[in-house]
N, C-alpha and C positions, 0 to 999 in steps of 0.2 A: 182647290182640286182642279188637276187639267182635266179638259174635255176632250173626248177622242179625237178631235179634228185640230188640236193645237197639241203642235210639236214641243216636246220636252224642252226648256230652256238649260236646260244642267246636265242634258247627256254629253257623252263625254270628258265631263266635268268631276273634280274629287272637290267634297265640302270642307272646308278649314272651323275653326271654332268660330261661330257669332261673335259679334261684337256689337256694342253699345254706337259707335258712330263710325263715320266712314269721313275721309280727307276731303279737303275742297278739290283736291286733284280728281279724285273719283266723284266728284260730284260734279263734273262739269264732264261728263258722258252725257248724254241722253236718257233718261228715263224712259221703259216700255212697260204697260202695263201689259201683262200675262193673262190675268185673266181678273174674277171678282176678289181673287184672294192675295194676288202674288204682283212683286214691282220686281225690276233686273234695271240694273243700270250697269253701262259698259258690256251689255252682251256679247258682243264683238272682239272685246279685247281679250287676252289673257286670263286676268282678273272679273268674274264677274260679282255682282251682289247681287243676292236675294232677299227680297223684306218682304214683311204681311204685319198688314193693319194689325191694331191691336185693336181688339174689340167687333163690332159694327162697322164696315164702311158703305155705306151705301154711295150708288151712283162709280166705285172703283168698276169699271169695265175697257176693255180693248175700246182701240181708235178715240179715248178720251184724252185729254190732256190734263196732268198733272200742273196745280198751282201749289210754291210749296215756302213756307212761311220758316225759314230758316232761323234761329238768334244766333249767329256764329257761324266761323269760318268751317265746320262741318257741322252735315247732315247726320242727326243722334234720331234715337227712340223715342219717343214720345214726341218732338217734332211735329208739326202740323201741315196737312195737305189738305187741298178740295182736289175736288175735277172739276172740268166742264168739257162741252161738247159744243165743237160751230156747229150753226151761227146763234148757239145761246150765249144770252151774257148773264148767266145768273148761276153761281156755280154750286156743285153740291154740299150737303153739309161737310164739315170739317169733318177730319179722321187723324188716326195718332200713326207714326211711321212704329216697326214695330223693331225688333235687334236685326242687325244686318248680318248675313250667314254668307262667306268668300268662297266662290267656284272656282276654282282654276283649270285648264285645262291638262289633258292630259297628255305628256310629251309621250311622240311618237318614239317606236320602239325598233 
């Protein structure tokens, strides 16, 4: 859930059908983490993605860094991530990525 002080990442935006994984093309944006629930990658572009852990993620918060434990040329569901925060080096427990849900934006009219 957003908090009032963090801006919608998906306004403006129309949801496409989830998907189970997302290309190495889109995987090679940027990762932001939104809040304790939500990941957006390629926010800026066009296309964006939204994911949420599956389960439990502890330690998912803004200003953390995403470490992300891939087997393959895309990023799927259940896929493994930690965070960490500098200057720690000890990162959080593991978490599972969760279906990836496609924003796009909305052409102006």
């Amino acid at each position: 859930m957003l908090t009032a002080a963090t801006a919608d990442p998906t306004a403006g935006r129309v949801a496409g059908k989830p998907v189970d994984c997302i290309s190495e093309i889109d995987t090679r944006a940027q990762a932001e983490i939104i809040d304790a629930r939500t990941i957006a990658y390629s926010r800026t572009a066009k296309r964006m993605w939204i994911t949420h852990p599956e389960g439990t993620c502890n330690g998912l918060a803004p200003a953390r860094t995403l470490i992300v434990e891939r087997r393959g040329a895309r990023l799927c569901r259940g896929d493994r991530f930690r965070t960490i925060r500098a200057p720690a080096t000890v990162p959080s427990p593991q978490c599972f990525f969760g279906r990836f849900t496609p924003y796009d934006k909305v052409a102006a009219r």
